[in-house]
PDBQT receptor file of N, H, CA, C and O in Angstrom, charges set to zero:
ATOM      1  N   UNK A   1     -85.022  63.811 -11.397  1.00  0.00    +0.000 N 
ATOM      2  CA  UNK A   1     -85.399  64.847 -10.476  1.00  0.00    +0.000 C 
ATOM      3  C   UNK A   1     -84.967  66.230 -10.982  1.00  0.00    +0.000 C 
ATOM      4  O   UNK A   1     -85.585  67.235 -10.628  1.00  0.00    +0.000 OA
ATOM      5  N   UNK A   2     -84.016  66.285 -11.724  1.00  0.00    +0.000 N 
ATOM      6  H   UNK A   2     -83.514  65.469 -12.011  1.00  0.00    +0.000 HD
ATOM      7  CA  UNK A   2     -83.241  67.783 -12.131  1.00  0.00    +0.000 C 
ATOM      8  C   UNK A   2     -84.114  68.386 -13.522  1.00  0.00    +0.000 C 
ATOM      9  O   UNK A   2     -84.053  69.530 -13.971  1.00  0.00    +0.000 OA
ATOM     10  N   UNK A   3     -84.927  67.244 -14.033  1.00  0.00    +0.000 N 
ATOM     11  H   UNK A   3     -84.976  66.314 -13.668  1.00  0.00    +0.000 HD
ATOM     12  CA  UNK A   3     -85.737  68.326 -14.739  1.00  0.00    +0.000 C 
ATOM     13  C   UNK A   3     -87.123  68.299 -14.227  1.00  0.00    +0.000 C 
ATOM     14  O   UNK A   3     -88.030  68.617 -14.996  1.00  0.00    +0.000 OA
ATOM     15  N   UNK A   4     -87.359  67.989 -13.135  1.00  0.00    +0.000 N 
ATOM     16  H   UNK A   4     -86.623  67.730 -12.509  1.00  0.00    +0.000 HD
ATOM     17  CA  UNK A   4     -88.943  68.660 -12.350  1.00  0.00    +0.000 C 
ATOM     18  C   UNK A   4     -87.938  69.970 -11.590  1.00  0.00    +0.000 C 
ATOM     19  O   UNK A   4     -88.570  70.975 -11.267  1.00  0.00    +0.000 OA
ATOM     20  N   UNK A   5     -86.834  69.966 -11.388  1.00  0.00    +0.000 N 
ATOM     21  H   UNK A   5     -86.320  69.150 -11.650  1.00  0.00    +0.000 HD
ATOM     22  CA  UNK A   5     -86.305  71.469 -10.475  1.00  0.00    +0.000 C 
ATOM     23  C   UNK A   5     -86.352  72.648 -11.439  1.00  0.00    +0.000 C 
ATOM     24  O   UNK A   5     -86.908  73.746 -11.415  1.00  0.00    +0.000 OA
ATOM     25  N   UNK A   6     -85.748  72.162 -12.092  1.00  0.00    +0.000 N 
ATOM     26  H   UNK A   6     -85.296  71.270 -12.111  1.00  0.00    +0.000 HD
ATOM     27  CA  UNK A   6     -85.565  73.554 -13.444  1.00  0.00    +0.000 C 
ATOM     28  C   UNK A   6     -86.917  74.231 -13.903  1.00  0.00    +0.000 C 
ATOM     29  O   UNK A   6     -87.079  75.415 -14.196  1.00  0.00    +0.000 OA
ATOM     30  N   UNK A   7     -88.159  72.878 -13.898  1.00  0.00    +0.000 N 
ATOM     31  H   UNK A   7     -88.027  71.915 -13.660  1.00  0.00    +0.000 HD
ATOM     32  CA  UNK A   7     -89.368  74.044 -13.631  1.00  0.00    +0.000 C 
ATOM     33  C   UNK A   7     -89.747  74.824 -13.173  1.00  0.00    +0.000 C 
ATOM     34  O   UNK A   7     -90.490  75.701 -13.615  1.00  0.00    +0.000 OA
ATOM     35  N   UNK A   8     -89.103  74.608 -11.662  1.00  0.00    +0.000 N 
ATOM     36  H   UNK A   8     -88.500  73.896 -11.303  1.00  0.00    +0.000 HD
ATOM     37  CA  UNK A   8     -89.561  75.702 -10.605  1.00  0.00    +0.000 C 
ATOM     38  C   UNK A   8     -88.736  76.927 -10.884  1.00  0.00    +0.000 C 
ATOM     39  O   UNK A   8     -89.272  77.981 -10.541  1.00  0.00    +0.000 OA
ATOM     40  N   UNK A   9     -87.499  77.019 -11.455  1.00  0.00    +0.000 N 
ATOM     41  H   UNK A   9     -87.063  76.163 -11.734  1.00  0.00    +0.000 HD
ATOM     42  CA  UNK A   9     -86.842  78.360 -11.421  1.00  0.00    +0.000 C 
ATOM     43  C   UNK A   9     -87.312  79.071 -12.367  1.00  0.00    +0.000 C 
ATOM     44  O   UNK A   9     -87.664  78.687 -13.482  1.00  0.00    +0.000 OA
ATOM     45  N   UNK A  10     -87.332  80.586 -11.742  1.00  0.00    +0.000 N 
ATOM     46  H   UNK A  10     -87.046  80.898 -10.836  1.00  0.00    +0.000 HD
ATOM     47  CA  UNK A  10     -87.520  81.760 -12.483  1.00  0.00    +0.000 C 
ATOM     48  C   UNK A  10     -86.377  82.752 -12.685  1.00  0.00    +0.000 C 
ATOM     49  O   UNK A  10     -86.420  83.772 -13.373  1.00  0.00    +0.000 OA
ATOM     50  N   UNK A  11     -85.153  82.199 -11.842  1.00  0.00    +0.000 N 
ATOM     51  H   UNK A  11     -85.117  81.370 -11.283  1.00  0.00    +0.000 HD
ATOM     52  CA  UNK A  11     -84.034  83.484 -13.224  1.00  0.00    +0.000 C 
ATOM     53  C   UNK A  11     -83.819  82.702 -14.085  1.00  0.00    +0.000 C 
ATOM     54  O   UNK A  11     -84.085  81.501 -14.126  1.00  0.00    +0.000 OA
ATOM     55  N   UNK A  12     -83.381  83.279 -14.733  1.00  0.00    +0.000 N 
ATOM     56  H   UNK A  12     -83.165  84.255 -14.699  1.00  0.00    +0.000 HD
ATOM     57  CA  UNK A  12     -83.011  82.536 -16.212  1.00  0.00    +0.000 C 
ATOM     58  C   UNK A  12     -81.167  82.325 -15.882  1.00  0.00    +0.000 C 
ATOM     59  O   UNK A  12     -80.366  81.764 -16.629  1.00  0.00    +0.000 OA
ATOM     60  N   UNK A  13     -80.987  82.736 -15.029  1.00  0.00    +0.000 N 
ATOM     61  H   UNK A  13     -81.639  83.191 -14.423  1.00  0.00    +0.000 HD
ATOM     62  CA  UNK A  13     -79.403  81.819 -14.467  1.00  0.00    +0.000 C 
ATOM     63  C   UNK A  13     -79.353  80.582 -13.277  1.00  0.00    +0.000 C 
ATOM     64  O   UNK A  13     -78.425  80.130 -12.606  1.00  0.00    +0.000 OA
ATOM     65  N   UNK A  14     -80.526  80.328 -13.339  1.00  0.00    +0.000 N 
ATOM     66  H   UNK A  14     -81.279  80.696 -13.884  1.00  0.00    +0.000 HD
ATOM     67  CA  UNK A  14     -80.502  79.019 -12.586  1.00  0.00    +0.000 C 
ATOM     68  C   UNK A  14     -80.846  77.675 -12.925  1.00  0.00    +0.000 C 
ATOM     69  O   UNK A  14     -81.680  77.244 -13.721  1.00  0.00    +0.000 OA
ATOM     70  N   UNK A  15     -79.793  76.920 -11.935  1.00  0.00    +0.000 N 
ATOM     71  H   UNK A  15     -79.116  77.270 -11.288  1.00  0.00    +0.000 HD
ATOM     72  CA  UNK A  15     -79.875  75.116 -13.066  1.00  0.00    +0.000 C 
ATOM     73  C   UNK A  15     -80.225  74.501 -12.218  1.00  0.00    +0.000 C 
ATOM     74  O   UNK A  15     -80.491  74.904 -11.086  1.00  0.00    +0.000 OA
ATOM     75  N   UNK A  16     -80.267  73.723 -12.510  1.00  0.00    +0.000 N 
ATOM     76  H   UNK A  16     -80.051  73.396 -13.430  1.00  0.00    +0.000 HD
ATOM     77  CA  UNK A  16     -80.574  72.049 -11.560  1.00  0.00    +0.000 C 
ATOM     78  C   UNK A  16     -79.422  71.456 -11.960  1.00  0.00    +0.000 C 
ATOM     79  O   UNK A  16     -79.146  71.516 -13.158  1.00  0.00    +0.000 OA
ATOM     80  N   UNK A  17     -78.293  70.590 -10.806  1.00  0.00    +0.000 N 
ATOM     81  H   UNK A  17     -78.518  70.542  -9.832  1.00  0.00    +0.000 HD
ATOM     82  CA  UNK A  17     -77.039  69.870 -11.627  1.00  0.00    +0.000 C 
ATOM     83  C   UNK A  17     -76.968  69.115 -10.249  1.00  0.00    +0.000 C 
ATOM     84  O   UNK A  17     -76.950  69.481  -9.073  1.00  0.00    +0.000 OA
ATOM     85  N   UNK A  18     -76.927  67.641 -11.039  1.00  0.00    +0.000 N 
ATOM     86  H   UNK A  18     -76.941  67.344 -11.994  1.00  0.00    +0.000 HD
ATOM     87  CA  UNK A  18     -76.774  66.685 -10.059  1.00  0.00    +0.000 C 
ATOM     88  C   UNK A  18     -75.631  65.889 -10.065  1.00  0.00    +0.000 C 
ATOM     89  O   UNK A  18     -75.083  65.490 -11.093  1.00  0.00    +0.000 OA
ATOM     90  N   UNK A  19     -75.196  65.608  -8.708  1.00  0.00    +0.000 N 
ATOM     91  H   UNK A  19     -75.641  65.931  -7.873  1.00  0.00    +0.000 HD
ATOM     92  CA  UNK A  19     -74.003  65.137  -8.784  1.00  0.00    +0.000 C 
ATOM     93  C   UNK A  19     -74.105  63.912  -8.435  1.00  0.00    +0.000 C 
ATOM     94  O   UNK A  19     -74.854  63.831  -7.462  1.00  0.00    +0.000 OA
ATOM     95  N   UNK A  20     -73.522  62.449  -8.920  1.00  0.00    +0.000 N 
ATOM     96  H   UNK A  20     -72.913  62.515  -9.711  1.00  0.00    +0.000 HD
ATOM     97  CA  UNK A  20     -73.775  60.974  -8.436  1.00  0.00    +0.000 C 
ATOM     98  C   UNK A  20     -73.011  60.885  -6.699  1.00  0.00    +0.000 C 
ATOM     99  O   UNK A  20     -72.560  61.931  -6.234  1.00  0.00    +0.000 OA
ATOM    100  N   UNK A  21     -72.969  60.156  -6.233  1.00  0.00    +0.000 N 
ATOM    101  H   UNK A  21     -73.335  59.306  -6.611  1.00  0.00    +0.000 HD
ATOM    102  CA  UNK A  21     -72.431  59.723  -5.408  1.00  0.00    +0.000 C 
ATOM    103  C   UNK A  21     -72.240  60.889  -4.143  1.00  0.00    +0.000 C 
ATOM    104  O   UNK A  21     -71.313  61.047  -3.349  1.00  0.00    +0.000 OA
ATOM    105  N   UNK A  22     -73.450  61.579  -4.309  1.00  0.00    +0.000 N 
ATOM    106  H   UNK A  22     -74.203  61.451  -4.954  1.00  0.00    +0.000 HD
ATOM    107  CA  UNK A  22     -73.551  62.707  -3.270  1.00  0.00    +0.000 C 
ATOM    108  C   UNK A  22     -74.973  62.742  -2.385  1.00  0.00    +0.000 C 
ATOM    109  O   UNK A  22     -75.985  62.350  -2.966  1.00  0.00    +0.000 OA
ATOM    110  N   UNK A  23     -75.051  63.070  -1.389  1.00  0.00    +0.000 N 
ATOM    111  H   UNK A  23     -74.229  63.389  -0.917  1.00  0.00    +0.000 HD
ATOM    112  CA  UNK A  23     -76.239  63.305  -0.392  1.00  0.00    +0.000 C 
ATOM    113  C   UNK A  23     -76.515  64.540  -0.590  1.00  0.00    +0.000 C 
ATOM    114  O   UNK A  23     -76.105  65.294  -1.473  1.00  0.00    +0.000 OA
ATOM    115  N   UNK A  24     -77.449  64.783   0.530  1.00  0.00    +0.000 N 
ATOM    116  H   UNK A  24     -77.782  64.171   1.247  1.00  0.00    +0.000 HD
ATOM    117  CA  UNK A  24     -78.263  65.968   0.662  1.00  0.00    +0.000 C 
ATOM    118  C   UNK A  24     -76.870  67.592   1.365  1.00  0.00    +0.000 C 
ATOM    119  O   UNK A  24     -76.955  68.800   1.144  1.00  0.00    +0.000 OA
ATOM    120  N   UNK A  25     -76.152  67.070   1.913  1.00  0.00    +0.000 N 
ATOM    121  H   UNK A  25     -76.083  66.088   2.093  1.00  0.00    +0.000 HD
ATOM    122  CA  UNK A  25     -74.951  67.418   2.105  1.00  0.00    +0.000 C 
ATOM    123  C   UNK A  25     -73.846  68.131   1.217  1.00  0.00    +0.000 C 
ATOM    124  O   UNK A  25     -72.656  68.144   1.532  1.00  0.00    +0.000 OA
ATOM    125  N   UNK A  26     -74.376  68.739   0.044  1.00  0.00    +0.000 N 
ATOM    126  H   UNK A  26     -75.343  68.728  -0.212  1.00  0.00    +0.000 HD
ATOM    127  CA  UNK A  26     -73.263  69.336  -1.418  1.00  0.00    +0.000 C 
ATOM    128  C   UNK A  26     -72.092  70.309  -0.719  1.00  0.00    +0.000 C 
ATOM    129  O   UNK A  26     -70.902  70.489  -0.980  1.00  0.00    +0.000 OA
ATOM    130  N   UNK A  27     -73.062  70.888   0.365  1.00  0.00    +0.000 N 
ATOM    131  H   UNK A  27     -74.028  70.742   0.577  1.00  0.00    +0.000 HD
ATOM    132  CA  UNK A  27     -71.909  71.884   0.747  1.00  0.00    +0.000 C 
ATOM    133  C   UNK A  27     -70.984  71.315   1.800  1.00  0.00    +0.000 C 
ATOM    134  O   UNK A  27     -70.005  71.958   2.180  1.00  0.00    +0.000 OA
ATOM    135  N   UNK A  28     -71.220  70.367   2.176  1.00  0.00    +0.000 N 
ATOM    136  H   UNK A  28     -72.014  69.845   1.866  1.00  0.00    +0.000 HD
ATOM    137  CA  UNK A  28     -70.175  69.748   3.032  1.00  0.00    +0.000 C 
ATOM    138  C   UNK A  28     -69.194  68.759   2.177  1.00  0.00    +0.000 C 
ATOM    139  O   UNK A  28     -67.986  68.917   2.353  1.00  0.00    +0.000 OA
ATOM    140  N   UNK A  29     -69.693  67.599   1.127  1.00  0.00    +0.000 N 
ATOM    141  H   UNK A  29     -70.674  67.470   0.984  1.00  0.00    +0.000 HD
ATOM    142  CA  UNK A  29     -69.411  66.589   0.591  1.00  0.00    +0.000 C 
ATOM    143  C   UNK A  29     -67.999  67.140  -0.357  1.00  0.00    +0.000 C 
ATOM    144  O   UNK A  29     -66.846  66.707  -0.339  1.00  0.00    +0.000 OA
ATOM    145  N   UNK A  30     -68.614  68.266  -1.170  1.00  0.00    +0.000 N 
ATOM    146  H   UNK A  30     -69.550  68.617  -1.184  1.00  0.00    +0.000 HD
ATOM    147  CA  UNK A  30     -67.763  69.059  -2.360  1.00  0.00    +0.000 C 
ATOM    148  C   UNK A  30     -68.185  70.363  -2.088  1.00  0.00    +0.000 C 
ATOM    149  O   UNK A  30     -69.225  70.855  -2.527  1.00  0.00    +0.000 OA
ATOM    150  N   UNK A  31     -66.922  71.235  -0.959  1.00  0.00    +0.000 N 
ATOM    151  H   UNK A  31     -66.077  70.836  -0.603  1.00  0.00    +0.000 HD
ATOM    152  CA  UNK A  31     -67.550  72.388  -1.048  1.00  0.00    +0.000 C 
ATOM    153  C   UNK A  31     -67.033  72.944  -1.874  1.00  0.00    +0.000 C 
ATOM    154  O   UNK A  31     -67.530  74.019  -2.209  1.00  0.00    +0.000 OA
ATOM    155  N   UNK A  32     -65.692  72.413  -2.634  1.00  0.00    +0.000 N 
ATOM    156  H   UNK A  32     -65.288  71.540  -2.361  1.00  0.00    +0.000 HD
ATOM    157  CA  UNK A  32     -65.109  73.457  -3.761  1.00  0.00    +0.000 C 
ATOM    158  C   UNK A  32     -65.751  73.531  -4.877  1.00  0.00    +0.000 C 
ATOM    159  O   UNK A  32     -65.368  74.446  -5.606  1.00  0.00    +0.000 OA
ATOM    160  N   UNK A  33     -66.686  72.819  -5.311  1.00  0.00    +0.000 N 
ATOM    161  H   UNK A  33     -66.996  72.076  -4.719  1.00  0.00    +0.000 HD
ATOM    162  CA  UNK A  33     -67.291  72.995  -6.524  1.00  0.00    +0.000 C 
ATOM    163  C   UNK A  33     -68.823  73.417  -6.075  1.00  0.00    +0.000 C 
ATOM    164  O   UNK A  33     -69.521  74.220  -6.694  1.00  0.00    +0.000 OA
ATOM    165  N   UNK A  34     -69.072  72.957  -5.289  1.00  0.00    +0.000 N 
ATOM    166  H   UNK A  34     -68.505  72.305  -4.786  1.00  0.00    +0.000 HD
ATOM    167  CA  UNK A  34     -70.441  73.802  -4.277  1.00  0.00    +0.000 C 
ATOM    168  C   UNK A  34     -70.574  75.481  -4.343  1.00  0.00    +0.000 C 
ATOM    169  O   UNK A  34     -71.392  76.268  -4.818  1.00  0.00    +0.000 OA
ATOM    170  N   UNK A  35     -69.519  75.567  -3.722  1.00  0.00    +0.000 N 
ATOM    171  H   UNK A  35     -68.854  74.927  -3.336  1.00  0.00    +0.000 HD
ATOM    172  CA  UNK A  35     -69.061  77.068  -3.399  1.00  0.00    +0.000 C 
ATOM    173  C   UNK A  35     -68.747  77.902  -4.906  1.00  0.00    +0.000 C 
ATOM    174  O   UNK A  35     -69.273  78.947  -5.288  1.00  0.00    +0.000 OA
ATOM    175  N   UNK A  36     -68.076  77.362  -5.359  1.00  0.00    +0.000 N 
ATOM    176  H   UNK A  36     -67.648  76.514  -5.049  1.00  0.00    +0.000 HD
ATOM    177  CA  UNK A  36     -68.122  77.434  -7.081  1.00  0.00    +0.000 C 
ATOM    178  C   UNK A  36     -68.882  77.874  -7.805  1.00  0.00    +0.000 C 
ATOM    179  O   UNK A  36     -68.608  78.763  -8.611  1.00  0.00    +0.000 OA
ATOM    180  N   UNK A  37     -70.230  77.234  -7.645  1.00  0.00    +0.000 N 
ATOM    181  H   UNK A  37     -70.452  76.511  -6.991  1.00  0.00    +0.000 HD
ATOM    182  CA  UNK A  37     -71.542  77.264  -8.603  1.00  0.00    +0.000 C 
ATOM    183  C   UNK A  37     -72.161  78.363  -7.778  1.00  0.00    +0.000 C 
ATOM    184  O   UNK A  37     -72.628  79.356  -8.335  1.00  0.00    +0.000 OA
ATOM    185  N   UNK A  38     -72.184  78.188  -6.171  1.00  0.00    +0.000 N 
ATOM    186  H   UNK A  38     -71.805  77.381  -5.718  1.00  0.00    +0.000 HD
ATOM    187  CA  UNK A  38     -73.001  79.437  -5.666  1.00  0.00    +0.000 C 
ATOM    188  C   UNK A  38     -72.128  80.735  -5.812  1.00  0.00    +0.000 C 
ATOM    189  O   UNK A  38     -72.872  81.703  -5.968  1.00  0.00    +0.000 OA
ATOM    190  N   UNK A  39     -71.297  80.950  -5.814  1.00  0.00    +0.000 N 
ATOM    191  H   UNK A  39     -70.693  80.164  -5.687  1.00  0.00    +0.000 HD
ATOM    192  CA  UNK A  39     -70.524  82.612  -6.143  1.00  0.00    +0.000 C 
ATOM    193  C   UNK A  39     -71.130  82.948  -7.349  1.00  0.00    +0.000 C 
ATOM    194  O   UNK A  39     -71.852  83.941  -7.436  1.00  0.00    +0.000 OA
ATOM    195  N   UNK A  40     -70.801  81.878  -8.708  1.00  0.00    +0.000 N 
ATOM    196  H   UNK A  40     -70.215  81.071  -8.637  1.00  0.00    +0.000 HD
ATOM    197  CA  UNK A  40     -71.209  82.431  -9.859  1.00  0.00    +0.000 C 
ATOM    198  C   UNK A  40     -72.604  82.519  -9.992  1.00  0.00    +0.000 C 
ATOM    199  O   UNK A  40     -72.964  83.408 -10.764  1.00  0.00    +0.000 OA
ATOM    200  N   UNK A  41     -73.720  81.693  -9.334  1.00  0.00    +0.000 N 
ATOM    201  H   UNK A  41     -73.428  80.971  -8.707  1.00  0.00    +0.000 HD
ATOM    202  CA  UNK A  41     -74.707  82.080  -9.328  1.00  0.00    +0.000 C 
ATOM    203  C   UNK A  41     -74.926  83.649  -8.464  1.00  0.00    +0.000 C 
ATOM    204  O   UNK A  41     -75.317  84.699  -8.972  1.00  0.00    +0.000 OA
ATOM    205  N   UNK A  42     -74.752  83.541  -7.818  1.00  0.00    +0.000 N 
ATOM    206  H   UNK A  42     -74.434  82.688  -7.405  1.00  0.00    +0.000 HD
ATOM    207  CA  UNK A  42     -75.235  85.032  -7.065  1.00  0.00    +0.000 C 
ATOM    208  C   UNK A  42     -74.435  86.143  -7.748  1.00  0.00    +0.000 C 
ATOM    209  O   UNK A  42     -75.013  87.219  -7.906  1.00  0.00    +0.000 OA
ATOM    210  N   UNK A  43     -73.273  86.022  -8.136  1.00  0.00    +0.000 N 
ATOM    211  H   UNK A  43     -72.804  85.148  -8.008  1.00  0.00    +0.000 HD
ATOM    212  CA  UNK A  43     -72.739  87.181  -9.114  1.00  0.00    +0.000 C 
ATOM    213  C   UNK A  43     -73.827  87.425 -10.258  1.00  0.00    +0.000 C 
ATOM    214  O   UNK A  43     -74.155  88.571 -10.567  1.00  0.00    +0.000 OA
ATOM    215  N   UNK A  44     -74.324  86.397 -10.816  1.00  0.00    +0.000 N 
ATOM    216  H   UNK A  44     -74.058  85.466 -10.565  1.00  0.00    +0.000 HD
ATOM    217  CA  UNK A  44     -75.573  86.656 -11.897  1.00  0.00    +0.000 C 
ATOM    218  C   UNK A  44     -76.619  87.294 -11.286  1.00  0.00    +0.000 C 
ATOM    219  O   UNK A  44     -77.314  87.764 -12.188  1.00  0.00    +0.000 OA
ATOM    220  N   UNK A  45     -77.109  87.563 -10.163  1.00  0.00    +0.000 N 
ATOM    221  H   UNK A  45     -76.545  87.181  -9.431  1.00  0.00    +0.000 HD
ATOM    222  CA  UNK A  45     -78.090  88.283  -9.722  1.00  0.00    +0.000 C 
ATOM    223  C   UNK A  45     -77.925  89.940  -9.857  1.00  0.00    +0.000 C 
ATOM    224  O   UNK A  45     -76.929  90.587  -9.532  1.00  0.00    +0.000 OA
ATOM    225  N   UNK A  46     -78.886  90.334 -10.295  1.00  0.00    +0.000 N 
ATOM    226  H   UNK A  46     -79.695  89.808 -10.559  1.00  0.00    +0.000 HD
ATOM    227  CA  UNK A  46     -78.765  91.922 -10.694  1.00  0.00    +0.000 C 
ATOM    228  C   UNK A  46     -78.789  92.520  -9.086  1.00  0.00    +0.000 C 
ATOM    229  O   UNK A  46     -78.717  93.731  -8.876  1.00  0.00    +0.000 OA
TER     230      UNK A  46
């Protein structure tokens, strides 16, 4: 599934990263590494 997502993005700072043993739920399940990836993503936004 994570490389049909990465098609759809258009910044060039965005990934697809999947985690095993997780639901639809990332920000509840693991928010420290959730929260993690979204700061540094949005810091990459001009």
């Amino acid at each position: 599934m994570a490389a049909w997502e990465r098609a759809q993005f258009q910044h060039p700072e965005s990934k697809a990263i999947g985690w095993e043993g997780t639901g639809h739920w990332l920000h509840q399940e693991r928010p420290g590494e959730f929260n993690s990836l979204l700061i540094a993503w949005l810091a990459s936004l001009d």
